[in-house]
C-alpha positions in Angstrom: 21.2 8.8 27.7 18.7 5.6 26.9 15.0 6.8 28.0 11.8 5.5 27.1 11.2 7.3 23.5 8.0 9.0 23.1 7.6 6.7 19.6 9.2 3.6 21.3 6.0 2.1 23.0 5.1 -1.8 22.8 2.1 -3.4 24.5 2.9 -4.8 27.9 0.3 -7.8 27.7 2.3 -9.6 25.0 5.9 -9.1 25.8 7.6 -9.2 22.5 11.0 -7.1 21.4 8.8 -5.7 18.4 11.4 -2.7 19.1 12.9 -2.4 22.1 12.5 0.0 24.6 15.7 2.3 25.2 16.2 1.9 29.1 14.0 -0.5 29.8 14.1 -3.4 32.1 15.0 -6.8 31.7 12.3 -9.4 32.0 14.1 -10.5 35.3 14.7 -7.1 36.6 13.4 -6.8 40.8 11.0 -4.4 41.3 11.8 -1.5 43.6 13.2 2.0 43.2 16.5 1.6 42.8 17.4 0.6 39.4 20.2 2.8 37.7 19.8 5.2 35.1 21.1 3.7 31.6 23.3 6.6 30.9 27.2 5.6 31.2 25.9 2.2 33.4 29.4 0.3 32.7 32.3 2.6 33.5 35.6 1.9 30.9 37.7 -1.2 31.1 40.0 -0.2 34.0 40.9 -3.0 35.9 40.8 -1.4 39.0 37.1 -0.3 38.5 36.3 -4.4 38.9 38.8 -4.2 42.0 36.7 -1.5 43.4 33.2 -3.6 42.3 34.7 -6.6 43.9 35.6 -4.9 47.1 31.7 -3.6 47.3 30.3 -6.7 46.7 32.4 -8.0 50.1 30.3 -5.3 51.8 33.9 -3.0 51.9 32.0 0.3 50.1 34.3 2.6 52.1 37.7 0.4 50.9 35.9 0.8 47.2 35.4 4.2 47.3 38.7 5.2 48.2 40.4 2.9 45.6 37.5 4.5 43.0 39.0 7.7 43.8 42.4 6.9 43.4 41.0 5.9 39.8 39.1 8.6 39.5 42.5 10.8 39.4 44.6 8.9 37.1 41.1 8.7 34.7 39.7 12.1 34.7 37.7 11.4 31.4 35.4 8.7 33.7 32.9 9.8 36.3 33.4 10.8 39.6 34.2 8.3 42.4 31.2 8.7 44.0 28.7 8.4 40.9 30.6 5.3 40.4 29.8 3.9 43.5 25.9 5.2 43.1 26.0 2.9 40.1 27.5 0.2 42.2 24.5 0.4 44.7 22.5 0.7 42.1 23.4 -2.6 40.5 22.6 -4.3 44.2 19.3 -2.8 44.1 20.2 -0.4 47.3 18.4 3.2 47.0 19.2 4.0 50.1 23.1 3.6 49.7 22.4 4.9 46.2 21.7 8.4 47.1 23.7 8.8 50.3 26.5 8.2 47.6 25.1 10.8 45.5 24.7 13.3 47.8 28.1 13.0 49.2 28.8 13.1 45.5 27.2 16.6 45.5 28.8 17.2 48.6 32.3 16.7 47.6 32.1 18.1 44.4 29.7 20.7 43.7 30.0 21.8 40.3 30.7 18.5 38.7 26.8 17.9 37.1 27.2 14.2 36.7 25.8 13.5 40.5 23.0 15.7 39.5 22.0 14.1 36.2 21.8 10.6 38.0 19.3 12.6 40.6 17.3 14.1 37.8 17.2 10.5 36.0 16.1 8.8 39.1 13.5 11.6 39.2 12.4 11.1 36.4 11.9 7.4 36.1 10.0 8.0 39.6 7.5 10.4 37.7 8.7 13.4 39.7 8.8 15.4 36.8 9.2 19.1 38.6 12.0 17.8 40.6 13.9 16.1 37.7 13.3 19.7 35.9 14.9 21.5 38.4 18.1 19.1 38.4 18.6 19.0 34.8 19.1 23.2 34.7 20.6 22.8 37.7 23.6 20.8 35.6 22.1 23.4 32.6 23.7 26.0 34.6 26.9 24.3 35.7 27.9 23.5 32.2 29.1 26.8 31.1 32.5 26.5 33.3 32.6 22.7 33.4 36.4 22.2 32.1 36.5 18.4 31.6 36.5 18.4 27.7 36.9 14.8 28.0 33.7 14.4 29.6 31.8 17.4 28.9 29.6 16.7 25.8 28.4 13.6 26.6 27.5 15.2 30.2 25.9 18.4 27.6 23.9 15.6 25.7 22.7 14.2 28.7 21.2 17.5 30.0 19.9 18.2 26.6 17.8 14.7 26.6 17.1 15.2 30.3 15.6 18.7 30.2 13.8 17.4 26.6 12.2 14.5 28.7 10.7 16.7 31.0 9.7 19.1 28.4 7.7 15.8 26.9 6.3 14.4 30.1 4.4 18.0 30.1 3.7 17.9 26.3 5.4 20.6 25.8 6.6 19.5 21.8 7.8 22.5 20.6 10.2 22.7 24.0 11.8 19.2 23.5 12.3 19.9 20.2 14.5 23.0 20.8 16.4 21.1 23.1 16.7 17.6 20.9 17.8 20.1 17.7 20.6 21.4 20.3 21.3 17.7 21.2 21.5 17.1 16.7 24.0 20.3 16.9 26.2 18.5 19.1 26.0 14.9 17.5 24.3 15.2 14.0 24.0 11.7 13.8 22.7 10.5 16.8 19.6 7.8 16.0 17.9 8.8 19.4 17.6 12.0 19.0 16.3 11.9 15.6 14.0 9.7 16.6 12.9 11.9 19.6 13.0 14.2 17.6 10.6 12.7 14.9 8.2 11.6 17.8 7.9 15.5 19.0 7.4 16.6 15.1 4.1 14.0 14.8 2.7 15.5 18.4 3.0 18.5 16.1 1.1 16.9 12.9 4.0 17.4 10.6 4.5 13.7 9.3 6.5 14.7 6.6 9.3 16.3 8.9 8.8 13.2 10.9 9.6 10.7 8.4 12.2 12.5 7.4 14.1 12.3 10.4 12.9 8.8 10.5 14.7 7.8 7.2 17.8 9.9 8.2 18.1 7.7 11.3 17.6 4.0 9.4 20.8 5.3 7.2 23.1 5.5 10.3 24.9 2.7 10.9 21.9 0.4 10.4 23.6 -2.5 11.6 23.8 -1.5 14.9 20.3 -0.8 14.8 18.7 -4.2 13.8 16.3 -3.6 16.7 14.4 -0.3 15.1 11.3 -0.3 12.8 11.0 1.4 9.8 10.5 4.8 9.4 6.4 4.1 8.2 6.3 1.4 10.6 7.6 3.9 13.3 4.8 6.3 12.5 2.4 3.2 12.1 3.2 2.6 15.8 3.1 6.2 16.9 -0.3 7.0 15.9 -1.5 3.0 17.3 0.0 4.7 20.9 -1.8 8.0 20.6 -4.9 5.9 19.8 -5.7 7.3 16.2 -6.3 4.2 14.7 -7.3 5.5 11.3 -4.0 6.9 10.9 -2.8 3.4 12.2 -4.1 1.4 9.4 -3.2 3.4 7.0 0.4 3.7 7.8 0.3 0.0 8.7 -0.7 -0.6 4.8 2.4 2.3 4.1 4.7 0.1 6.1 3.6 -3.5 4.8 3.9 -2.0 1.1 7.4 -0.5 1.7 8.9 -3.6 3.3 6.4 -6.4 2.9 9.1 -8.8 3.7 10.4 -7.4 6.9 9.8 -9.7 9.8 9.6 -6.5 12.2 7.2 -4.7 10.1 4.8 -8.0 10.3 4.8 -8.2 13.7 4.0 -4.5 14.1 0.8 -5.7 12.1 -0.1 -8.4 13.9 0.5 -6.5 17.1 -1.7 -3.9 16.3 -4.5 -6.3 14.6 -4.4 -8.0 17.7 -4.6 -5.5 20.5 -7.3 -3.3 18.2 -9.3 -6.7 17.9 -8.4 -8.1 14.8 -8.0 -11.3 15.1 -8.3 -12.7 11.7 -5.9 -10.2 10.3 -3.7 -10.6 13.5 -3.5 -14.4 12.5 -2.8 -13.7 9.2 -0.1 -11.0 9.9 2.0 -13.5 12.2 1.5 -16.1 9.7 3.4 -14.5 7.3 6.0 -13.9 9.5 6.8 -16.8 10.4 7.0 -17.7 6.8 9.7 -15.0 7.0 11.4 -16.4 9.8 9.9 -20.0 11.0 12.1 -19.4 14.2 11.2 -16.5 15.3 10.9 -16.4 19.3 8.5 -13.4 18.9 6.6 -14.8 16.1 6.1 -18.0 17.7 4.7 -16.2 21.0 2.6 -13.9 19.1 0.8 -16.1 16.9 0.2 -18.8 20.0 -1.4 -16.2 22.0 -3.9 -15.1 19.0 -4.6 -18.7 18.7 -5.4 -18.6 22.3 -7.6 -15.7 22.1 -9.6 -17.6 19.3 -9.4 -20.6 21.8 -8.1 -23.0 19.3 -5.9 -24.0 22.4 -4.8 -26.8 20.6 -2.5 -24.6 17.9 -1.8 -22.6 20.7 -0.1 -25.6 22.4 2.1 -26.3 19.0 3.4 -22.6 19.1 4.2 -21.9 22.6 5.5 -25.1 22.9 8.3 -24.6 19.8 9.1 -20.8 21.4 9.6 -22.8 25.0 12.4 -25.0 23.2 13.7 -22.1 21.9 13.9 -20.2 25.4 12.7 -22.5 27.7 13.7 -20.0 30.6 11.3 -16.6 29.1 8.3 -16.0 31.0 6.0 -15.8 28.1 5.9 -18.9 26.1 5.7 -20.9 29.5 3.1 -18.5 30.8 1.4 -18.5 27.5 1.4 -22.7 27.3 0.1 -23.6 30.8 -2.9 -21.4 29.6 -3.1 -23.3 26.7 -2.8 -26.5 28.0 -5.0 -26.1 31.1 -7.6 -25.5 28.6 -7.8 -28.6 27.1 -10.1 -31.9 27.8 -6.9 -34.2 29.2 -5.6 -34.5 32.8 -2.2 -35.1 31.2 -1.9 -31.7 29.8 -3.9 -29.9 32.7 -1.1 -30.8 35.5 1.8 -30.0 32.9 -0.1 -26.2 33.0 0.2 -26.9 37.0 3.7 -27.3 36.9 4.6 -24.8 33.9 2.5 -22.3 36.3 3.9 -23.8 39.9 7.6 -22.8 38.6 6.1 -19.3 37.1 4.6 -18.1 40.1 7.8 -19.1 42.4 10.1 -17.9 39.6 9.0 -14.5 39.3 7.5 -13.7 42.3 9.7 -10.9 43.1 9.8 -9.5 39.5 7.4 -7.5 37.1 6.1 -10.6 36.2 4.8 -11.2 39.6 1.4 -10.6 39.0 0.8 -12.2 35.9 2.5 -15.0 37.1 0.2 -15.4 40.1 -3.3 -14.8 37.7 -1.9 -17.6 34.9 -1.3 -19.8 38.6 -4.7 -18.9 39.9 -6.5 -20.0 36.9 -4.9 -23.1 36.6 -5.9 -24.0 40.0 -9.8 -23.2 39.6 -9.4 -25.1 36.6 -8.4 -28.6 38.6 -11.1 -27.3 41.4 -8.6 -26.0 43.8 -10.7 -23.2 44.9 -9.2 -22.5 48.2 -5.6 -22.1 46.3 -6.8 -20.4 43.0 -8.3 -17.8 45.2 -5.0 -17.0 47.3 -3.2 -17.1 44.6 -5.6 -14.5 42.8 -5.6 -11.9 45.3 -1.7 -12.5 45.3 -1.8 -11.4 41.8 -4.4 -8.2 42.1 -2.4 -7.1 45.9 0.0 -5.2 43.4 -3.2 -2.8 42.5 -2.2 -3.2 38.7 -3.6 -6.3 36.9 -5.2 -7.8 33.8 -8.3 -7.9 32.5 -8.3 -11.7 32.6 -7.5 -11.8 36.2 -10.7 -9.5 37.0 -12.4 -12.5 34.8 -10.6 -15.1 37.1 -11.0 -14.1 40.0 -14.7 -13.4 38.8 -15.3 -16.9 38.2 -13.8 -18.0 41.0 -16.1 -15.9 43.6 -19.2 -17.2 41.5 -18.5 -20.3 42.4 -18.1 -20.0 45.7 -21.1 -17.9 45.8 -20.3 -14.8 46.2 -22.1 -12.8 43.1 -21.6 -9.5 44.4 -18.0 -8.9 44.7 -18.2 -11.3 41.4 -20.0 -8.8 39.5 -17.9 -5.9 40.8 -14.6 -7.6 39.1 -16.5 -8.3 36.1 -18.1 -5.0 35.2 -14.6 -3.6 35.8 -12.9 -5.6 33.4 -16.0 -5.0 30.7 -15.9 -1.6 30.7 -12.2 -1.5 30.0 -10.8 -1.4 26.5 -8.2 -3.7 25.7 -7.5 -7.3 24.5 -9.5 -9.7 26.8 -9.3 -13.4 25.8 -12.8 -13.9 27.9 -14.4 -10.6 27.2 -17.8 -12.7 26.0 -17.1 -15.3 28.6 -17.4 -12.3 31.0 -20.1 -10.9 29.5 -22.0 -14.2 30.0 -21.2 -14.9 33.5 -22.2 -11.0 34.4 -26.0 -12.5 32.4 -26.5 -15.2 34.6 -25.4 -13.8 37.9 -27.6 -10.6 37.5 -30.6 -13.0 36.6 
């Protein structure tokens, strides 16, 4: 089962694959509740299953379930009919049709866990930890006279990761672990769990059981694992999360002295320099990897929004500009360019930021880039003295109740201009007394001066 790992956590603002996230969405994904659980997404390569998808998709889900189930009992290793179709709803972003599949899952077969798993997983990614508890030894319970071997470890592995998660989400460490060292019993070389498992050994101060679990994982099959850290660069990141940044540096130094030519290990640097402040060492750390790897789409990104942040817009420009030719369709590097062009002293480049932030904020405005989109939009337009706009387009951005620091400073500036100080100063103490990177955090501290004067 792919979950969020405990020691798999990258900083939102910048949006690079440093390591990846296991179960996490893509850049495009809509928002909404509805999204499947990773676990076993893409049944096996049974024609029919494709039949079935293609019969849902004509809005026939009756027609697809009953050819699902047809499958279902010349497959028994796959999952129910029902799950199936969940996953099929799933895909279409329905949560209704979603669980009334699942429950008639339930329904029809009672002591087959699989329908409960995909409850406790949607549970869980909703935050309802207690309930996703209860589901997870719900299936603990079933498991015992489940008599699918073709099925039944994977389902046991599930559970295992499941009931760990929850054991996690109320720091219970020493509970996870007893139920990741079950998982290791029944697949000893399983990277996740290893990993989880190293993540719930730091929570417990024993590094050195950590990294050993850590280094047992980078020997399994490490090229299908290109996307993972190092094990010091792993632990580096851990203790960044858990905000012990002492501990940070010096497994940062650790990391960059065990594999001081590992693009991934760099960016983990300059990452960290950056979000902790850094700037200096940030540039320096993303400078040397892209001597590493002059093409690097992360590298390119990174470095262009530290030159931003140290409003030397004009370097800024030259990197976002070469990681838009390299994907000129990813969020970042167009988001990251208009704000480096609108910053600049030529109409020219201001109304290319207009149209770079134009298609952004139609784009995405039904994804998780919705709001960032809209602030990047809104700040272009107070920049070319579209107040009316840049202000709708503001409060588009903060309607979410989730949004950046720089958006606070936007929107700001925009009602200090138009004269309203008070509700000005209430966005701009907000974003001040936050911790975090801020590219206008002594811009902000200068406007909130002059308008208390």
């Amino acid at each position: 089962m792919k979950r969020a790992s405990i020691i798999a956590i990258v900083p939102v603002v910048v949006l690079l694959a440093v390591w990846t996230i296991p179960g996490s969405a893509a850049e495009d994904t809509p928002k909404g509740d509805a999204a499947a659980p990773a676990a076993k997404d893409v049944p096996p390569d049974i024609p029919e299953i494709n039949d079935a998808f293609n019969m849902f998709r004509e809005r026939d889900a009756e027609g697809a379930l009953k050819l699902l189930k047809k499958v279902c009992k010349k497959h028994p290793e796959i999952s129910p009919a029902h799950v199936i179709l969940a996953r099929f709803f799933a895909r279409a972003n329905g949560a209704v049709g979603m669980r009334n599949a699942l429950e008639e899952g339930v329904k029809e077969l009672p002591n087959d866990p699989e329908a409960y798993i995909f409850m406790a997983d949607i549970a869980m990614r909703e935050r309802r930890v207690t309930e996703a508890r209860l589901l997870y030894e719900k299936c603990a319970s079933l498991m015992p006279k489940f008599d699918v071997a073709k099925r039944k470890k994977n389902l046991e592995i599930q559970v295992l990761a499941g009931l760990a998660t929850t054991s996690e989400a109320r720091e219970d460490w020493v509970g996870a672990q007893q139920y990741i060292e079950a998982w290791l019993k029944l697949d000893s070389k399983s990277v996740d769990a290893l990993r989880e498992l190293a993540g719930c050994l730091l929570r417990q101060k024993n590094e050195t059981g950590a990294l050993e679990q850590l280094v047992k994982a980078s020997k399994i099959d490490p090229e299908q694992h290109t996307d993972l850290l190092s094990p010091e660069g792993t632990v580096a990141q851990f203790y960044w999360k858990t905000g012990e940044q002492d501990k940070a540096k010096k497994w940062m130094f650790t990391a960059l002295t065990a594999k001081p030519r590992d693009l991934k290990t760099r960016l983990l640097a300059a990452q960290w320099a950056w979000e902790t402040g850094q700037l200096t060492d940030a540039e320096k750390q993303a400078s040397n990897a892209l001597q590493l790897d002059p093409q690097s789409l992360e590298g390119l990104i990174l470095r262009g929004l530290i030159a931003r942040y140290q409003k030397n817009y004009k370097a800024a420009e030259e990197y976002c500009q070469k990681a838009v030719l390299l994907k000129p369709n990813l969020f970042a590097p167009t988001n990251n360019l208009a704000l480096a062009l609108v910053e600049q002293d030529s109409e020219d480049k201001k109304q290319r930021a207009l149209e770079y932030a134009e298609t952004n904020a139609q784009k995405y405005q039904k994804t998780n880039q919705a709001s960032e989109a809209y602030s990047t939009y809104g700040w272009v337009l107070y920049k070319l003295d579209r107040l009316d706009d840049a202000e709708k387009a503001l409060r588009a951005s903060i309607s979410g109740g989730q949004f950046s620091l720089d958006t606070a400073y936007y929107l700001g500036r925009v009602l200090a201009k138009r004269g309203r100080d008070k509700d000005a100063i209430q966005f701009l103490e907000s974003a001040l007394k936050t911790p975090g990177p801020f590219a206008y955090r002594e811009d902000a501290k200068r406007l909130l001066e002059e308008l208390k004067k």
